[in-house]
C-alpha positions in Angstrom: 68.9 133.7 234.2 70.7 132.1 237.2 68.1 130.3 239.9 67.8 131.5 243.5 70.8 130.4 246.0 68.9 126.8 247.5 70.7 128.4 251.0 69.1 132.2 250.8 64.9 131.7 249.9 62.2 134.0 250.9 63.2 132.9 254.3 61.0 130.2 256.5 61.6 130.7 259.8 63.7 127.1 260.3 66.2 129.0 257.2 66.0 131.9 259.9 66.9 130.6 262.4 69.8 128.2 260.9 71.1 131.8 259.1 71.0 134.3 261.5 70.3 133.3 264.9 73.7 132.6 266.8 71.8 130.4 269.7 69.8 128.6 267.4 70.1 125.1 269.3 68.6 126.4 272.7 65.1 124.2 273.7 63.5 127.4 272.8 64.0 127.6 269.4 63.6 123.8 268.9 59.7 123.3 268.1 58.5 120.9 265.3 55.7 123.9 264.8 58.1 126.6 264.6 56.8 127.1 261.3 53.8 127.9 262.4 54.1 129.0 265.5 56.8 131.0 267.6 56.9 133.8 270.8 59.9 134.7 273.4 60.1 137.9 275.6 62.8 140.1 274.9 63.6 140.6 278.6 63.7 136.6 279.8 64.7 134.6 276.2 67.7 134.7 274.9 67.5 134.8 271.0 70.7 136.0 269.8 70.6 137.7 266.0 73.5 138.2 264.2 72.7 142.1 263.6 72.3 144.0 261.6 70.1 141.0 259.6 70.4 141.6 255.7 67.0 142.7 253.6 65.3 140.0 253.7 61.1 138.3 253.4 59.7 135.9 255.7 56.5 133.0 254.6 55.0 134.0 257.9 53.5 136.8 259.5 55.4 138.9 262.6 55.0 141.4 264.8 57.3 143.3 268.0 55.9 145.0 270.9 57.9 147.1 272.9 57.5 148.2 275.9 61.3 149.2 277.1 64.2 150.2 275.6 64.4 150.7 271.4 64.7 149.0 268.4 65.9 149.8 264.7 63.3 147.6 262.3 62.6 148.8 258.4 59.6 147.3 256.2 60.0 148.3 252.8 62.1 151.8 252.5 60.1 152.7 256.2 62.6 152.5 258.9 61.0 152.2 262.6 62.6 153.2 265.7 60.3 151.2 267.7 60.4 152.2 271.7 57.9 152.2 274.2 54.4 150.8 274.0 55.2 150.6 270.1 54.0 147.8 268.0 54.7 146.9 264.2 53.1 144.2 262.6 54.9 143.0 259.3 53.0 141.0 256.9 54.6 137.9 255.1 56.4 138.8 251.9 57.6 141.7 252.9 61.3 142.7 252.6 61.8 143.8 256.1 65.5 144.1 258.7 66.2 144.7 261.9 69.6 147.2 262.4 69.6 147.7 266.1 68.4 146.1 269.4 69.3 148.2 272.8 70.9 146.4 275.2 67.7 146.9 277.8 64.9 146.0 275.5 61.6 144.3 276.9 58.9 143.3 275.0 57.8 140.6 272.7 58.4 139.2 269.4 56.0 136.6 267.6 55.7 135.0 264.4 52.8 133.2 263.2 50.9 131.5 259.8 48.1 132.1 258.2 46.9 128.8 258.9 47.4 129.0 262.5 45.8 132.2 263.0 42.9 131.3 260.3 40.1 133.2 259.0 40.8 135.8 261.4 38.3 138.8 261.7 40.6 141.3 263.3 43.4 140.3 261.6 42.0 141.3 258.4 40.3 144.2 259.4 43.7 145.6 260.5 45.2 145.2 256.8 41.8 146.7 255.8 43.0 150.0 257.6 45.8 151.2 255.1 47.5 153.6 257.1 47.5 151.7 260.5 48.2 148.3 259.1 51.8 147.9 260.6 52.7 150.6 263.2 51.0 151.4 266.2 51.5 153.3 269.3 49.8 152.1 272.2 48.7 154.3 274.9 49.6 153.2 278.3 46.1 151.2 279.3 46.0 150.0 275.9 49.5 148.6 276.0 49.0 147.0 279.6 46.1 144.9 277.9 48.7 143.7 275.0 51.5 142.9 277.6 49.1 140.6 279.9 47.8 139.1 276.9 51.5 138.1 275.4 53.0 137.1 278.5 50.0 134.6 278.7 50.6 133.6 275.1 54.5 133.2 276.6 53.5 131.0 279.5 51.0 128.7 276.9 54.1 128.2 274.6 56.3 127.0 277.2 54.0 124.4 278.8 53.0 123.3 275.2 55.3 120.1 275.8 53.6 119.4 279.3 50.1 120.0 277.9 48.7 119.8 274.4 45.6 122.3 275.4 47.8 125.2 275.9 49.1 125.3 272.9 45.4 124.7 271.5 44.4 127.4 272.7 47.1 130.3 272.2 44.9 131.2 268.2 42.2 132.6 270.8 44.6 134.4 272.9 46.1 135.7 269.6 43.0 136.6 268.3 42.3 138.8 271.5 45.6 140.1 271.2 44.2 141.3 267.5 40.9 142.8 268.5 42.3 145.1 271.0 44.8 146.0 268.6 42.2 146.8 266.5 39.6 148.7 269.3 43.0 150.9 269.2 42.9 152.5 265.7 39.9 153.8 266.9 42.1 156.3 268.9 44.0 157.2 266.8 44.5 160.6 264.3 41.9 159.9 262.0 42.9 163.1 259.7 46.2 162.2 259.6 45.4 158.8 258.3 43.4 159.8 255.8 46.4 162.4 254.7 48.6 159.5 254.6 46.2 156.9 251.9 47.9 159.1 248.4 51.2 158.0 250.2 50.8 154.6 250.7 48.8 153.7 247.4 51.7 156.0 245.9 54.5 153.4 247.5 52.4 150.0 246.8 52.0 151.1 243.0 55.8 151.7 242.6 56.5 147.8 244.2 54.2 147.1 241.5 55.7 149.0 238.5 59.2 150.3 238.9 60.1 147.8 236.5 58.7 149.9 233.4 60.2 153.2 234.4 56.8 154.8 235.0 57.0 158.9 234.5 55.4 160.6 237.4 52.8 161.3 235.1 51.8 158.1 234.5 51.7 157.2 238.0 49.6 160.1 238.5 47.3 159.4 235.9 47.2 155.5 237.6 46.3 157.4 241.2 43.7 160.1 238.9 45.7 162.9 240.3 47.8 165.6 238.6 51.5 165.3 238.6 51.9 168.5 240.5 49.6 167.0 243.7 51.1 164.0 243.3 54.6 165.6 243.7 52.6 168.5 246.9 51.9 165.0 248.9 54.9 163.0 248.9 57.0 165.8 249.4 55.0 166.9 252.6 54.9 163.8 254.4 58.3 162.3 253.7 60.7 165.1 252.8 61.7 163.2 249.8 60.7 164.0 246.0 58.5 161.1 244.1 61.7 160.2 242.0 63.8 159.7 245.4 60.7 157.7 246.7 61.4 155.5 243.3 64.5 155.1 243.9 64.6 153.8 246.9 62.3 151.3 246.4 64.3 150.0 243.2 67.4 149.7 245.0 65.7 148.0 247.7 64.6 145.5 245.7 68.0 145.3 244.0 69.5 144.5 247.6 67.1 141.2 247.8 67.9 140.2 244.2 71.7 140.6 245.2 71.1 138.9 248.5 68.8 136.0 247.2 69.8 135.1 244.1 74.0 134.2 242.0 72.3 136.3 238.9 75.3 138.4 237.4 74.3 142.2 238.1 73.9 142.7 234.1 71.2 140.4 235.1 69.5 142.4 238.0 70.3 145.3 236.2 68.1 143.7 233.2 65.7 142.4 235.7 64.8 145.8 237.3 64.2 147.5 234.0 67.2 148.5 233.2 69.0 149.4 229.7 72.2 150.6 230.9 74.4 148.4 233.6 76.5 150.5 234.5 73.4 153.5 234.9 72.4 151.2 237.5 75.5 150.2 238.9 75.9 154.1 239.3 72.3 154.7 241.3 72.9 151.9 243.5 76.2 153.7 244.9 74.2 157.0 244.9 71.7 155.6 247.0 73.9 152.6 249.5 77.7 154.4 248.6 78.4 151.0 247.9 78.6 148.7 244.3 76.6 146.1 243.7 79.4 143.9 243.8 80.9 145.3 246.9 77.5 145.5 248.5 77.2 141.1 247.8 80.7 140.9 248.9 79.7 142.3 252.3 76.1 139.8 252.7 78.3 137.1 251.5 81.1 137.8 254.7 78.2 138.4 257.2 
C-alpha cells in the first residue's frame, strides 16, 4: 500500500493555507499561532479561497457565522446552505468543503485547538447534544450576542502584536461565545431533535463500518431496531433509502483516499471493502458521474 502524498495530510491550517488560500502572504494570515489560533470577518478581511476547496479534514476545530449573504459548506454527506444568523460548528477530523461563497457575505470564520480552547464546559456540552452539535440557527437577539462577541474576539486578534493580554484573553471570550451558543439549544425543536438521534447514530455507525458491507439488518440489529423502522426513519427525514445513505458515505470517503493519498484505485477499492474494482469503479460514477481516475485528475489540476 502506497503512503499518504507528504503535500496533501489531514490538513493543518499552515497546509491550508499554503494549498488553498490565494492571498496567503497578507499580515493576516501570517501568525506564529495560526495553528492554534485564527479569526477574520467576512465583510472587512480578505481571505481569498480557491473554491470550490476539495473534501478535505482539518487537526483543528472551526466554525462560520453568518449573518449576510450565503454560503455552500458540507460536513460529511450533509451539505449546508448557511445564510443569515446561521452557524455551523465542524469538529476536527471531519471531512468537510466549502462550494460557494456569495459575493455579499458578512460574518465570521474561526478556527481554533483543543488546547487553546481547553477543558471547555460548553464546548463539550454542545457535542453532548447529538442533533445540535454543528448547525444552528440563531434567532435575531441571540445572533446580535454572537456578532458583538466575535467582532471583539476580531479586534483582540489584531492588537495581539501591540499587546500580549488581548490575545490572553480571547479563550474567555470564546468560551462566552460557546455558552450562549449553548443557552440557545434550549430554544430550539426539542421533538424534532429527538426524531433526528436514529439518524445520526444511523450515519456515525456507517463511518464506522462501511468497510464490512454491513446488511441493513445488521445495522439494525447494532441500533436494536427492526430493518423495516430502520428503513421508516431514514427515508422520512432525508428522502434517501439506507443503501443510498451508504453509499454516499463510501464514496465520500473514497474522494479523501483519492485526494490524500498516490494508492492505485485497485487499492482504495480494496481499502473500502471491496472485492470487485471495477464494481466500485462503477458506484463511484453512479454517485459523482465521474471515474476515480477522472475524478483525481481534476483535484490534481485544481
Amino acid at each position: 500500500m502506497k503512503k499518504a502524498k507528504q503535500n496533501i495530510p489531514t490538513l493543518s491550517p499552515v497546509i491550508f493555507k499554503k494549498n488553498y488560500i490565494q492571498n496567503n502572504t497578507d499580515e493576516l494570515l501570517n501568525d506564529e499561532n495560526i495553528s492554534e489560533f485564527f479569526i477574520h470577518s467576512f465583510k472587512d478581511d480578505d481571505v481569498l479561497l480557491n473554491l470550490p476547496l476539495p473534501p478535505h479534514k482539518k487537526t483543528v476545530n472551526d466554525f462560520v457565522f453568518v449573518f449576510k449573504g450565503n454560503m455552500t459548506k458540507n460536513l460529511g454527506i450533509e451539505s449546508f446552505n448557511l445564510k443569515e444568523n446561521d452557524f455551523l460548528l465542524i469538529p476536527k477530523n471531519n471531512i468537510t468543503t466549502t462550494e460557494f461563497v456569495s459575493d455579499d457575505l458578512e460574518g465570521f470564520y474561526c478556527h481554533f485547538s483543543d488546547e487553546f480552547v481547553g477543558a471547555n464546559s460548553f464546548l463539550r456540552n454542545i457535542h453532548s447534544q447529538p442533533n445540535r452539535q454543528n448547525y444552528l440557527h440563531l434567532s435575531e437577539s441571540e445572533a446580535s450576542i454572537i456578532k458583538i462577541l466575535l467582532t471583539r474576539i476580531v479586534q483582540l486578534y489584531k492588537g495581539r502584536k501591540n499587546n500580549q493580554n488581548d490575545y490572553r484573553i480571547i479563550p474567555f471570550y470564546l468560551s462566552t461565545v460557546f455558552a450562549e451558543l449553548f443557552l440557545s439549544l434550549d430554544h430550539q425543536d426539542i421533538s424534532s431533535k429527538r426524531n433526528s438521534d436514529l439518524l445520526i447514530n444511523f450515519k456515525s455507525l456507517v463511518h464506522q463500518k462501511f468497510k464490512q458491507n454491513l446488511t441493513i439488518k445488521e445495522y439494525a440489529l447494532l441500533l436494536h431496531i427492526s430493518p423495516n423502522h430502520l428503513n421508516k426513519r431514514v427515508k422520512s427525514e432525508t428522502g434517501k433509502t439506507t443503501s443510498e445513505i451508504i453509499k454516499e458515505i463510501t464514496v465520500l470517503e473514497a474522494k479523501v483516499f483519492l485526494l490524500q493519498t498516490e494508492m492505485t484505485i485497485k487499492e482504495i477499492s480494496s481499502e473500502l471493502g471491496f472485492n470487485d474494482e471495477s464494481y466500485f469503479s462503477r458506484l463511484f460514477r453512479n454517485e459523482t458521474n465521474h471515474s476515480p481516475s477522472n475524478y483525481r485528475k481534476m483535484i490534481d489540476l485544481s
